[in-house]
C-alpha positions as CSV (number, residue, x, y, z in Angstrom):
1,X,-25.2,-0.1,-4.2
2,X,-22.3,0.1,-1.8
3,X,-20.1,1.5,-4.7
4,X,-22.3,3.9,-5.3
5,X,-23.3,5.2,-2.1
6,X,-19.1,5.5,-1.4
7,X,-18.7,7.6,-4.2
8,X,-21.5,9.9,-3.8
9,X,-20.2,10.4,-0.4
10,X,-16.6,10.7,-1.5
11,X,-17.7,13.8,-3.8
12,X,-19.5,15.1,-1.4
13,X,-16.3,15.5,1.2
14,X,-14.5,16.2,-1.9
15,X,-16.3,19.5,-2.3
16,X,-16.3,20.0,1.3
17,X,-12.1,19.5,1.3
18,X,-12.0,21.8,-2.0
19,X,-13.4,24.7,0.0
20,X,-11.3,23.9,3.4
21,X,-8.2,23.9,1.2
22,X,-9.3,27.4,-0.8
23,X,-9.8,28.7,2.5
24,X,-6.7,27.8,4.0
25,X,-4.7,31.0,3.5
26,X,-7.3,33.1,5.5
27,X,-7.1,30.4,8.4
28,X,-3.8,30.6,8.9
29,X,-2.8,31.9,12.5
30,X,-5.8,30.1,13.5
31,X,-4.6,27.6,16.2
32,X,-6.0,23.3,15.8
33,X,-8.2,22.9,18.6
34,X,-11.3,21.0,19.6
35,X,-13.2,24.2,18.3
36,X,-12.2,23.9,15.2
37,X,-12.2,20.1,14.5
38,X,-16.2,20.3,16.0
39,X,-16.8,22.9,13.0
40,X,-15.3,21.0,10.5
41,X,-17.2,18.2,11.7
42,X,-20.2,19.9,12.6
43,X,-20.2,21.0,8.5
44,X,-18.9,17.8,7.2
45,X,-21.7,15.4,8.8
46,X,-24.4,18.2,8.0
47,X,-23.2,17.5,4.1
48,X,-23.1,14.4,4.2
49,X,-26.9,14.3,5.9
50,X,-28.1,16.7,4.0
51,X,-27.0,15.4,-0.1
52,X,-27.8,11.9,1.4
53,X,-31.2,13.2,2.4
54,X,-31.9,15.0,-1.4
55,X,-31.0,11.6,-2.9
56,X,-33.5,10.0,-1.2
57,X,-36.1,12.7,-2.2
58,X,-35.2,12.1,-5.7
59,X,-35.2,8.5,-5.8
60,X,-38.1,8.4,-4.4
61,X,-39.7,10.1,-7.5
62,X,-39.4,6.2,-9.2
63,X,-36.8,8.2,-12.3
64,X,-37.9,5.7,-14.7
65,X,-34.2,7.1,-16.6
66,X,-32.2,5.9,-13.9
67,X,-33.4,1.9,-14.0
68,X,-31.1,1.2,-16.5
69,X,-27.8,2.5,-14.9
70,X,-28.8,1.2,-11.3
71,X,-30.1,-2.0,-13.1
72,X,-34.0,-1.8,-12.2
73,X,-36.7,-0.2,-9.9
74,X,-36.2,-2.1,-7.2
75,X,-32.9,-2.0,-6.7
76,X,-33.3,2.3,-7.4
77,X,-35.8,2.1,-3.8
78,X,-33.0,-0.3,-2.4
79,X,-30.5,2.8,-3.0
80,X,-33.5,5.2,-1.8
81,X,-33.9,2.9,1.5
82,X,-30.0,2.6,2.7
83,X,-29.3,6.5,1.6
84,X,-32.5,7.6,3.6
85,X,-31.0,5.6,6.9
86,X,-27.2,7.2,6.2
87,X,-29.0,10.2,6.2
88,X,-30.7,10.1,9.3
89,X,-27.9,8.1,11.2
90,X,-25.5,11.6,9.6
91,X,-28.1,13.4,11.2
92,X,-27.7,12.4,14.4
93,X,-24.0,12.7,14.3
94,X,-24.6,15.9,13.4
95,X,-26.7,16.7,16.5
96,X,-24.3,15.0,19.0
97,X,-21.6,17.4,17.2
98,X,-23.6,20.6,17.7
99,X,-24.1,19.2,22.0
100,X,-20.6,18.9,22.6
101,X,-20.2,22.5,23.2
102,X,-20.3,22.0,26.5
103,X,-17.9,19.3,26.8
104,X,-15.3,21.4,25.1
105,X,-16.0,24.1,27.3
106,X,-15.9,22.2,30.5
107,X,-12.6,20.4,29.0
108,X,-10.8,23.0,27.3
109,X,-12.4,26.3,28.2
110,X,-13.5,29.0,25.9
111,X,-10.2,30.0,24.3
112,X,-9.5,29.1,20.2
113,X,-13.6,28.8,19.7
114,X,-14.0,30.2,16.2
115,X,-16.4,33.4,16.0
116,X,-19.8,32.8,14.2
117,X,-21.1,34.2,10.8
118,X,-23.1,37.7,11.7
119,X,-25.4,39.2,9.1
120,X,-28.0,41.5,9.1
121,X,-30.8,40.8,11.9
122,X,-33.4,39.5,9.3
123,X,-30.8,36.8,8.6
124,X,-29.8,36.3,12.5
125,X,-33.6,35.5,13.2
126,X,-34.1,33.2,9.9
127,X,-30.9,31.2,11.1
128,X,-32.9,30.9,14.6
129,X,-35.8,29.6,13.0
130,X,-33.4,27.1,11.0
131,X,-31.7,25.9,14.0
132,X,-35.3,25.4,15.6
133,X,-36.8,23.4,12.6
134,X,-33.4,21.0,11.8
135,X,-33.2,20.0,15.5
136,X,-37.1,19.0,15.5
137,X,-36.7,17.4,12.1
138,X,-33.7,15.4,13.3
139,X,-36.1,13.9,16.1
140,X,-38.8,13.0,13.9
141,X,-36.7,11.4,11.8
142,X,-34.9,9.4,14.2
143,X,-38.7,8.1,15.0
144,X,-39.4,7.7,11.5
145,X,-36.5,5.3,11.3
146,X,-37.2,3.3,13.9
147,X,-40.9,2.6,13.0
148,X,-39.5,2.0,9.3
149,X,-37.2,-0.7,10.6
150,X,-39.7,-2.1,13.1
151,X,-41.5,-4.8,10.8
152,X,-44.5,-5.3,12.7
153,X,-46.0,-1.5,12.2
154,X,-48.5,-2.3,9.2
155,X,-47.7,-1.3,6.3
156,X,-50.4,1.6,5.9
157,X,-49.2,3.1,9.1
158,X,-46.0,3.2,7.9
159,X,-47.0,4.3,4.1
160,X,-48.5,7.3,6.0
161,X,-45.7,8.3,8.5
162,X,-43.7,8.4,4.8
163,X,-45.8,11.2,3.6
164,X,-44.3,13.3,6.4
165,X,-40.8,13.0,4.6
166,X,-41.6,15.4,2.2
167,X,-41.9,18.4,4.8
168,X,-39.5,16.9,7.0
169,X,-37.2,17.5,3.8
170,X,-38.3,21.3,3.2
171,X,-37.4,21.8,7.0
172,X,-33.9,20.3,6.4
173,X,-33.6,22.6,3.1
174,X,-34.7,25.1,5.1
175,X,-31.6,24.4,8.0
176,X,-28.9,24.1,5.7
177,X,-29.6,27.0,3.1
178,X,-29.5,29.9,5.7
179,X,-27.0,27.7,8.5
180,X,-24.5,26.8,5.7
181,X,-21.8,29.0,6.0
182,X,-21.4,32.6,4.0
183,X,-18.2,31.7,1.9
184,X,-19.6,28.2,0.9
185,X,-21.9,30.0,-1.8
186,X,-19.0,30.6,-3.8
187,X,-17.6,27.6,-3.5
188,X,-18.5,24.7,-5.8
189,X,-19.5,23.1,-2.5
190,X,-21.9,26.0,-2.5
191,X,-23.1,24.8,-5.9
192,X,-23.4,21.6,-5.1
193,X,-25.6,22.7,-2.4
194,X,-27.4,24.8,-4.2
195,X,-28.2,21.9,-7.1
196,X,-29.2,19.7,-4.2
197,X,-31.7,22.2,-2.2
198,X,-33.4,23.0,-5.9
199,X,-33.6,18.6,-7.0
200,X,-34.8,17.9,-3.3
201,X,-37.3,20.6,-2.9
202,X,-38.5,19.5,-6.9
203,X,-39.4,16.2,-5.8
204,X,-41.0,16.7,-2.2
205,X,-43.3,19.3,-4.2
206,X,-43.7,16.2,-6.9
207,X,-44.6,13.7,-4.1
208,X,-47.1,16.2,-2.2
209,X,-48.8,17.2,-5.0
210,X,-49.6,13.2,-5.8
211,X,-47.5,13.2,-9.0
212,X,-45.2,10.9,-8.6
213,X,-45.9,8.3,-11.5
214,X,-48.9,10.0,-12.3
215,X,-47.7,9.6,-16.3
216,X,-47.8,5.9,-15.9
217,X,-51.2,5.4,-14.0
218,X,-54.0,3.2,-15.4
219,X,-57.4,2.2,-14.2
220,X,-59.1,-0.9,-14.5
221,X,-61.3,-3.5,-13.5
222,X,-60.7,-7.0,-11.6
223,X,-61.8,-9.4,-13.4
224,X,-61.4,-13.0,-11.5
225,X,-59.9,-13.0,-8.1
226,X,-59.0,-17.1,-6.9
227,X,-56.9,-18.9,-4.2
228,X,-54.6,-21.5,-6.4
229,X,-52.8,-22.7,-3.1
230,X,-52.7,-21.8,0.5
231,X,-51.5,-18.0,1.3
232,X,-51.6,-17.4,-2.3
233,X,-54.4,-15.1,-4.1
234,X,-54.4,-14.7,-8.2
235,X,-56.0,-11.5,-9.8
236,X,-56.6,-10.7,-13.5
237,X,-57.1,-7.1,-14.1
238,X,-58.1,-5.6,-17.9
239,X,-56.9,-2.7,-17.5
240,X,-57.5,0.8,-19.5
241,X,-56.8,1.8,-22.9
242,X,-53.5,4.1,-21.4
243,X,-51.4,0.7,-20.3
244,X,-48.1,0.7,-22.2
245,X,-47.7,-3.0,-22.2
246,X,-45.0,-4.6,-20.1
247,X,-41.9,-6.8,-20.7
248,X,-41.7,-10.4,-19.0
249,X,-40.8,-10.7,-15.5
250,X,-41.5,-6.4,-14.4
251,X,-43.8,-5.3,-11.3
252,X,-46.5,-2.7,-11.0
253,X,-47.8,-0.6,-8.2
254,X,-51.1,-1.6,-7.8
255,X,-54.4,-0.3,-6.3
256,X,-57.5,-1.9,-5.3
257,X,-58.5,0.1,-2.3
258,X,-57.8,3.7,-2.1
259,X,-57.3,3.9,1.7
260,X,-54.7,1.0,1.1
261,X,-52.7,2.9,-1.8
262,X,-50.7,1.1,-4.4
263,X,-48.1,-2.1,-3.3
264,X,-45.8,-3.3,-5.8
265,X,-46.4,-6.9,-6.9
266,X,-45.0,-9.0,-9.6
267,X,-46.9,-9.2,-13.3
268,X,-46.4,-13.2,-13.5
269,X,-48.2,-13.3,-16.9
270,X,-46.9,-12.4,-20.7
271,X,-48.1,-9.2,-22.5
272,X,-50.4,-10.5,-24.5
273,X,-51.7,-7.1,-26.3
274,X,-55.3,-7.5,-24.7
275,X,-54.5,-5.1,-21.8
276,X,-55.0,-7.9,-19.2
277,X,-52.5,-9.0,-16.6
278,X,-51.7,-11.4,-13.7
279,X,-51.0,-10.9,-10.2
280,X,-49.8,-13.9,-7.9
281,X,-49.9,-12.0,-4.7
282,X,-48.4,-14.1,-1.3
283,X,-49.8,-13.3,1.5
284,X,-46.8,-12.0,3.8
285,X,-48.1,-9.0,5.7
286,X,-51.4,-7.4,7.2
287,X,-52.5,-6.5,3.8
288,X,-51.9,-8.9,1.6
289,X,-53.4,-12.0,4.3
290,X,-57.1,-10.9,3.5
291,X,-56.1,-9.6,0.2
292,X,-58.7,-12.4,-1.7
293,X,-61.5,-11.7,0.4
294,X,-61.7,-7.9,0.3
295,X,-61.7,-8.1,-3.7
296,X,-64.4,-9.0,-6.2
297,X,-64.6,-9.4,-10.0
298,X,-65.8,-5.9,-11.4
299,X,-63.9,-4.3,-8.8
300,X,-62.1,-0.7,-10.0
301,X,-58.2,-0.8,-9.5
302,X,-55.4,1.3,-10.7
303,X,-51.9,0.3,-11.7
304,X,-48.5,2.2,-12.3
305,X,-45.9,0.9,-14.0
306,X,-44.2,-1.3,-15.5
307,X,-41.3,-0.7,-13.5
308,X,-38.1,-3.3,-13.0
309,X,-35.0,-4.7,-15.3
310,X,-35.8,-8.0,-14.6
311,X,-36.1,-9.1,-18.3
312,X,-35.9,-12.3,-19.6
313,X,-32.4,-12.8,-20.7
314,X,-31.0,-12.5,-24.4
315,X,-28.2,-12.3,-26.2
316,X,-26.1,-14.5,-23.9
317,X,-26.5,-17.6,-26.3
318,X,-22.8,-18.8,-25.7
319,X,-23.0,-18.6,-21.8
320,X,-24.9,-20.7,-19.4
321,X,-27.8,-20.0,-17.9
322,X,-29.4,-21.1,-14.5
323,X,-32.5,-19.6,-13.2
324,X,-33.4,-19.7,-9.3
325,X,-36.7,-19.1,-8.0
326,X,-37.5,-19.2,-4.4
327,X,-41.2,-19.6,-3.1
328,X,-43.4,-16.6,-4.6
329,X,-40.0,-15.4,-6.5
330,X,-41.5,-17.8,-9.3
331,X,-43.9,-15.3,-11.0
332,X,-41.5,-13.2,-13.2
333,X,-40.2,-16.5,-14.2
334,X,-43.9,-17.6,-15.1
335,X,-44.1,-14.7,-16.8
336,X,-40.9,-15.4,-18.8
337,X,-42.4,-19.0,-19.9
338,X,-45.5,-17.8,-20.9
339,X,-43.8,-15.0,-23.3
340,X,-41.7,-17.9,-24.8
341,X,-44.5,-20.3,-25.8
342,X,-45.6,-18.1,-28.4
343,X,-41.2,-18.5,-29.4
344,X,-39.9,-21.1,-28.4
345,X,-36.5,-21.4,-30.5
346,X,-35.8,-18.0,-28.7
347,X,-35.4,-20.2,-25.6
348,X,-32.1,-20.1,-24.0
349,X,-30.4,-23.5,-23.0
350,X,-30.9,-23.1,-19.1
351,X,-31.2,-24.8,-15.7
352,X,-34.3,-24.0,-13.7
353,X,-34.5,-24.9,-10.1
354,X,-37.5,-23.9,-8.1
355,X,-37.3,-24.0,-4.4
356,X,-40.5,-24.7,-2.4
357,X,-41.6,-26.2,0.7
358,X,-43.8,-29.3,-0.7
359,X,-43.3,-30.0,-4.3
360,X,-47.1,-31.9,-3.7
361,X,-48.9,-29.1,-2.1
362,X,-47.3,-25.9,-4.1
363,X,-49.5,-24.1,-6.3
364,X,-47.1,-23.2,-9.3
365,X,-45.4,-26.6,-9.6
366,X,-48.2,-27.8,-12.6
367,X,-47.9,-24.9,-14.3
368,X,-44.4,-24.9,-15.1
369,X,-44.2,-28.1,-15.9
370,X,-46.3,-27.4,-18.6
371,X,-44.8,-24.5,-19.4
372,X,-41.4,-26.3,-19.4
373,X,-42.4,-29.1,-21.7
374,X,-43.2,-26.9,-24.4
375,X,-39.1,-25.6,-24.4
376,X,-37.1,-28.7,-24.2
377,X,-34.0,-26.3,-24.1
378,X,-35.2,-25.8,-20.5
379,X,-34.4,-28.1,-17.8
380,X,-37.1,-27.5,-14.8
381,X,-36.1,-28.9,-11.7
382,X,-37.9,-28.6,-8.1
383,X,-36.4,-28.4,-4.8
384,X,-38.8,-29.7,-2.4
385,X,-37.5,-28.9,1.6
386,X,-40.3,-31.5,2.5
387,X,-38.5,-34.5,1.1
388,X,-34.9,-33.1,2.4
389,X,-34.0,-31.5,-0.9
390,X,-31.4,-28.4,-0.6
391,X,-30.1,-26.0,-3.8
392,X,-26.4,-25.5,-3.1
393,X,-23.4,-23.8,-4.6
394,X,-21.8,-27.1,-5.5
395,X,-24.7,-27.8,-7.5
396,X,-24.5,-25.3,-9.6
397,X,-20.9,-25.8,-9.7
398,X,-21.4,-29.1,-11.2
399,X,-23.9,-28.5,-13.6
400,X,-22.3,-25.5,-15.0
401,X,-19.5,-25.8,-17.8
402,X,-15.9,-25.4,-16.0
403,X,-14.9,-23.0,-19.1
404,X,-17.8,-20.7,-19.2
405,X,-19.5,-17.8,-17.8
406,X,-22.7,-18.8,-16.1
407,X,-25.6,-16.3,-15.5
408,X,-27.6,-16.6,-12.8
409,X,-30.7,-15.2,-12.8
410,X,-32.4,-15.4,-9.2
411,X,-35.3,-14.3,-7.4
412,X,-36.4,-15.4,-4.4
413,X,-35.5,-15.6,-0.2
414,X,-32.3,-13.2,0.2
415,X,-31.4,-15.2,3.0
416,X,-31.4,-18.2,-0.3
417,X,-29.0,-15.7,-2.0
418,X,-26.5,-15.0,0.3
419,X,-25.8,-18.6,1.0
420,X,-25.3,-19.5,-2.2
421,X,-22.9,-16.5,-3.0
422,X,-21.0,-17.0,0.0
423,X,-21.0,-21.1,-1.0
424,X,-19.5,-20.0,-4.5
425,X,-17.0,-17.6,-2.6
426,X,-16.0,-20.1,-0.4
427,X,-15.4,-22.5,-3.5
428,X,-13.1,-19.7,-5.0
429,X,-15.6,-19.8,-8.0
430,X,-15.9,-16.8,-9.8
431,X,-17.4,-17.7,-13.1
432,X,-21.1,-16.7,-12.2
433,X,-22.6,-13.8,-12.8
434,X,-25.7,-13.0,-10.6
435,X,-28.6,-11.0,-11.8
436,X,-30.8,-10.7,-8.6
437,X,-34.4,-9.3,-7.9
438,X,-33.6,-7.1,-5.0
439,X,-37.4,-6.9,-4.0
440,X,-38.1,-4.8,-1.1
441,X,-39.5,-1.4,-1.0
442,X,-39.5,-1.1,2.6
């Protein structure tokens, strides 16, 4: 994600520099000031907002085409989150730029400010009605981002203060196509902003209009709803005659309550070919805590997907494997075991350590050991905090094979993640190859 956000950012100012560097000849005699480094960087954070703030638009569309490259679904929307914050936070910049007139003028005076862009009168009152809309856009957002990073706002809240992004967006388009200066539209900057203006505007239309996944939608029914363990609901949904089928261990947006709209959840069950799937839902927000006694069997739903790149690993037959669930970060590995009963020599030769609170209280802890004993090439193992039990990076160390590669396939707790990454780090390890559910949408 960093790497990626670095370079997009890099060819951004790289097409910014192109054009400063063709327009050097017709600057020259023009003296370095603070006037002209606040336009340069009044121009340059305004890009940087601006392509930030498209790619967000267009991630946001769920490009089924781009979860292979990026690696899955979720970790598209963790892209789509971390742009959509760069944007803003270049946003701001950008407003603090355009204020420091004033301190330029009360510092160095009036003298070496660079003259403004003058078209016809039609354009002059369009750029005042630009200025006007990017500065009130640049507020909003600033709130959007707080409320976005404040947890405790319910999710719906939030779900509809995201629907506003769309026009927000146009607004911004709006700013930069008639603020961006003349000479850029012949400029491959001006092309790039061009492309960007014409993607971004494509996709808030898409997400206005309601058709963003509308291709992979499906109704159905509910057909059981249960509680298999404290904070933990189960739903079985058949769904429509439209579901594509899904691979072990990928997520759906799903729908029981139209006010509520679609949350992404886990399918912790095998296709099958019966249209039916499995939903072990923990309840961690406002939402999901009453989740099992809002819903009954016969209930209508709706479901988009499958989404996600989570798939159960093949191919890697002369490498270790380890898989790591934490807590409710079981159910794609569920879903994995239940697609290799019906093969179990396709089982790879893997460690399996599930990390839970209390081994005797956890709902999923009989399931896999069931699951487990019917592939004896799988070595199930359950860390229990209750009875002092920790996973660590040494352990892994010591169960893996000092010659191999080791592929670690891990969902659960980030906080889980990190340490043991930074315990293999510290270990100068460098053998293991993580493959990690990056599972949040908000």
């Amino acid at each position: 994600m960093k790497r990626f956000l670095s370079a997009f950012i890099a060819l951004v100012t790289l097409a910014w520099a192109w054009q400063l560097c063709s327009n050097a000849g017709s600057a020259v005699g023009v003296p370095a000031n603070a006037w002209v480094a606040r336009e340069h960087a009044l121009t340059l954070t305004g890009l940087w907002s601006f392509a930030l703030m498209s790619l967000t638009m267009v991630l946001a569309t769920r490009p089924v085409w781009l979860e292979r490259p990026f690696g899955g679904m979720d970790r598209i929307y963790r892209v789509h989150k971390w742009a959509g914050i760069l944007a803003i936070a270049f946003a701001a910049l950008h407003w603090l730029v355009e204020m420091s007139d004033g301190l330029i003028k009360a510092v160095w005076g009036r003298e070496g400010r660079l003259p403004k862009d003058h078209g016809s009168s039609v354009l002059e009152a369009m750029r005042d009605v630009a200025e006007e809309l990017g500065e009130f856009a640049i507020y909003a957002l600033l709130g959007m981002l707080v409320l976005t990073l404040w947890k405790r706002v319910p999710f719906r809240m939030w779900r509809y203060l995201h629907k506003v992004m769309p026009v927000l967006y146009l607004a911004l388009a709006f700013h930069t196509a008639f603020l961006a200066p003349l000479d850029y539209w012949t400029q491959p900057v001006g092309l790039m902003l061009a492309a960007l203006i014409v993607a971004g505007s494509v996709a808030s239309v898409r997400a206005l209009m309601g058709w963003i996944g509308q291709g992979r939608r499906v109704g159905g029914v509910v057909e059981s709803v249960a509680e298999p363990g404290q904070g933990v609901t189960a739903v079985s949904c058949r769904l429509d005659g439209g579901w594509r089928g899904h691979r072990p261990g990928q997520f759906a947006f799903a729908s029981f309550e139209r006010s509520e709209g679609a949350h992404p959840f886990t399918i912790a069950s095998a296709d099958r070919g019966d249209r039916r799937v499995t939903f072990q839902i923990k309840a961690l927000g406002d939402y999901t805590r009453g989740l099992a006694q809002r819903l009954q069997p016969g209930q209508a739903m709706q479901l988009e997907g499958p989404y996600g790149c989570f798939n159960l690993p093949t191919g890697h037959e002369e490498r270790d494997q380890v898989w790591i669930a934490g807590g409710i970060g079981v159910t794609p590995f569920i879903a994995w075991l239940e697609a290799l009963q019906a093969a179990p020599e396709q089982a790879p030769e893997a460690d399996f350590y599930y990390c839970v609170r209390d081994r005797e209280s956890d709902p999923f802890v009989a399931r896999l050991d069931t699951l487990c004993a019917q592939l004896p090439s799988l070595r199930l193992q359950v860390i229990s905090s209750a009875h002092e039990q920790t996973l660590s990076a040494a352990m892994l160390d010591d169960r893996a094979r000092k010659e191999a590669v080791t592929e670690v396939w891990f969902c659960g707790p980030r906080g889980l993640a990190d340490s043991l990454r930074k315990g293999l780090h510290e270990m100068g390890v460098s053998r293991f190859r993580f493959h990690q559910e990056a599972f949040e949408m908000r």
